[in-house]
matplotlib code that plots the C-alpha trace (Angstrom):
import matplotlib.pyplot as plt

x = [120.9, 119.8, 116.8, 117.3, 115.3, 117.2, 118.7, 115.5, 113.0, 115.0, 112.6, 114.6, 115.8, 113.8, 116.9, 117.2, 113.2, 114.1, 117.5, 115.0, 112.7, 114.3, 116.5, 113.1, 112.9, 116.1, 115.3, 111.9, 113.7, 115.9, 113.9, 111.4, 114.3, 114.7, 113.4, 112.3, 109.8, 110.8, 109.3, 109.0, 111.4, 111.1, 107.4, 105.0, 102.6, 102.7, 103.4, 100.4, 98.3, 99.9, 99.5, 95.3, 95.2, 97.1, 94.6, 91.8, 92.1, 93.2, 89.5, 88.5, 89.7, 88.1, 84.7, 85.4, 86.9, 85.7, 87.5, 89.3, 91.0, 93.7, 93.6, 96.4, 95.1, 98.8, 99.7, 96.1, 96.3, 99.7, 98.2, 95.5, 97.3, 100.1, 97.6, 96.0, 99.4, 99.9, 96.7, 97.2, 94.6, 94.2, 92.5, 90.6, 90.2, 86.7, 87.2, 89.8, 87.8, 84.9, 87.4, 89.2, 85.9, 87.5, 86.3, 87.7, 89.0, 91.5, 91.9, 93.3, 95.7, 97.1, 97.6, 99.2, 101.7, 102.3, 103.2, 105.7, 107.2, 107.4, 105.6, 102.4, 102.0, 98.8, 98.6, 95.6, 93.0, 89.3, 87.6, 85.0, 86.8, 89.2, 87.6, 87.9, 91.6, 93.3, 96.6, 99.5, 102.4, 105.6, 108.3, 110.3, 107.0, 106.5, 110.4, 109.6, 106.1, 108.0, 111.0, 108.9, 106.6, 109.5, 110.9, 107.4, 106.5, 108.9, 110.9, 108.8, 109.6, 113.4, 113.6, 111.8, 114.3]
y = [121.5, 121.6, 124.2, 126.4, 129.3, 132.8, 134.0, 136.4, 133.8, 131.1, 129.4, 129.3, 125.1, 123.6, 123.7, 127.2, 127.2, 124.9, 126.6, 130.5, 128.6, 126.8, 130.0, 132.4, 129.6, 129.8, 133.5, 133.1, 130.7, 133.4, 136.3, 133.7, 133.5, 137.4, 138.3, 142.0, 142.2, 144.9, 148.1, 151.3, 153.0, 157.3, 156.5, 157.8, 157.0, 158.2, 155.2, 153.6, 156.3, 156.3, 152.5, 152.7, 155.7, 153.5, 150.4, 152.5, 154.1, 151.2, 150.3, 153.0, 152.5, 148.8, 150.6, 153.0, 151.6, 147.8, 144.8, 143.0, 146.4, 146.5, 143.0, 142.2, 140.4, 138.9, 142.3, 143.0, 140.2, 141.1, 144.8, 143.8, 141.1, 143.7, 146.3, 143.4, 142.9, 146.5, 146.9, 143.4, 141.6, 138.2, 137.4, 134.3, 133.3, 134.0, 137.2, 138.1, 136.7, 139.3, 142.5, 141.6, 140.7, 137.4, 134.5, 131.5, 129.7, 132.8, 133.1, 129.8, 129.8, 133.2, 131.6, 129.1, 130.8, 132.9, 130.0, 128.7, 131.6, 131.7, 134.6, 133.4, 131.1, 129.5, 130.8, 128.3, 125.8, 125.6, 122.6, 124.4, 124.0, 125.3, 129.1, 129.6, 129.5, 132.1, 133.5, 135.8, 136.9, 135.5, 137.8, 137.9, 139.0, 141.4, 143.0, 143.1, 144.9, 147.3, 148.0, 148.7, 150.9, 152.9, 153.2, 154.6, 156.8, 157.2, 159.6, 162.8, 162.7, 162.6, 165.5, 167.9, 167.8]
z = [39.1, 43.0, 43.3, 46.7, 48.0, 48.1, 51.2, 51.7, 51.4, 53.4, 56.7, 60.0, 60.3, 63.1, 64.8, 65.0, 66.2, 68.9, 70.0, 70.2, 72.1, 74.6, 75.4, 75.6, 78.6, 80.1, 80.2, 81.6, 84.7, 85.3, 85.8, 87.7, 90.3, 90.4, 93.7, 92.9, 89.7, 87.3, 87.5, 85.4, 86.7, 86.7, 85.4, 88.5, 87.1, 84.4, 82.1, 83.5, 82.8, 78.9, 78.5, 80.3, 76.9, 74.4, 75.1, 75.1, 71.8, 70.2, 71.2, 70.1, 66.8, 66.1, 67.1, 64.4, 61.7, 62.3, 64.0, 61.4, 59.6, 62.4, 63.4, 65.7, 68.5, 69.9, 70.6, 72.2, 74.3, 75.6, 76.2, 78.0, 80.5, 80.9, 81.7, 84.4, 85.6, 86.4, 88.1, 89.7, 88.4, 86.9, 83.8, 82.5, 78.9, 78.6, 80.2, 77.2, 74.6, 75.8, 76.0, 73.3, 71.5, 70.0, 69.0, 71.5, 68.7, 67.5, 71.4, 71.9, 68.4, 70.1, 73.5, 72.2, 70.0, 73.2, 75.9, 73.2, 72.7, 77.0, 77.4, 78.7, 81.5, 82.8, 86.5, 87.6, 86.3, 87.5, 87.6, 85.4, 81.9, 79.5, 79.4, 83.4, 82.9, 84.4, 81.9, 83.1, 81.3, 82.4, 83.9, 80.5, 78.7, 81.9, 81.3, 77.4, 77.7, 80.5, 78.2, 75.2, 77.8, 78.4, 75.2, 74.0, 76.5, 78.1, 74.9, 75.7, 79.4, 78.5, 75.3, 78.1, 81.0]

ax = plt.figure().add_subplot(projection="3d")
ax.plot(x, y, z, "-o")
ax.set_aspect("equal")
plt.show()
């Protein structure tokens, strides 16, 4: 009798790990070669302003309730370099760890999972070290984080007109 895990408890092959990640690349190339960034389109402003509240009372809420009861720092760090991106500003590790109030080690694990899943990139290296590095989100994690912008804040704008 050959012992097999149900269909709800079945891993992805490596295969299938490999085929996800190497086409979250191919997508990353291609809107590298777009020559027009995407933007929020209808937002004014307004989506900016949203996201600035959203990060800031996600905060908020560590302060009151204590870091590790909402603990999703993949999601912060996407936040926060989106929120850099908007604002054009560039953002090193240690700077992260600091707003993010992480420890480097959980920074780095994060960062990693993120560049394999090509949605963080490595802009530039100082000669100072690993912490000086300077992370951006790659245009596919730029048109995710805008899409999902829209698609939460973007509702109320649409059920008033």
């Amino acid at each position: 009798m050959t012992a097999h895990m149900p269909p709800e408890r079945a891993m992805p092959s490596q295969q299938a790990v490999d085929l996800v990640v190497a086409l979250q690349r191919c997508l990353t190339r291609f809107h590298a070669l777009q020559e027009e960034p995407p933007v929020l389109d209808g937002q004014d402003g307004d989506g900016f302003t949203m996201l600035a509240r959203y990060v800031e009372a996600r905060r908020a809420r560590s302060m009151l309730f204590g870091q590790g009861l909402f603990a999703d720092p993949a999601w912060d760090l996407l936040l926060t370099l989106f929120q850099a991106e908007l604002e054009d500003r560039t953002m090193t590790l240690e700077q992260l760890t600091e707003t993010l109030r992480l420890s480097m080690n959980v920074m780095l694990n994060h960062v990693g999972i993120l560049e394999r899943r090509g949605l963080l990139a490595e802009h530039s290296l100082s000669p100072r070290g690993q912490r000086r590095r300077v992370m951006r989100l790659t245009p596919l994690a730029v048109d995710a984080m805008t899409s999902w912008l829209s698609i939460a804040f973007g509702a109320e704008e649409g059920a008033g007109a």
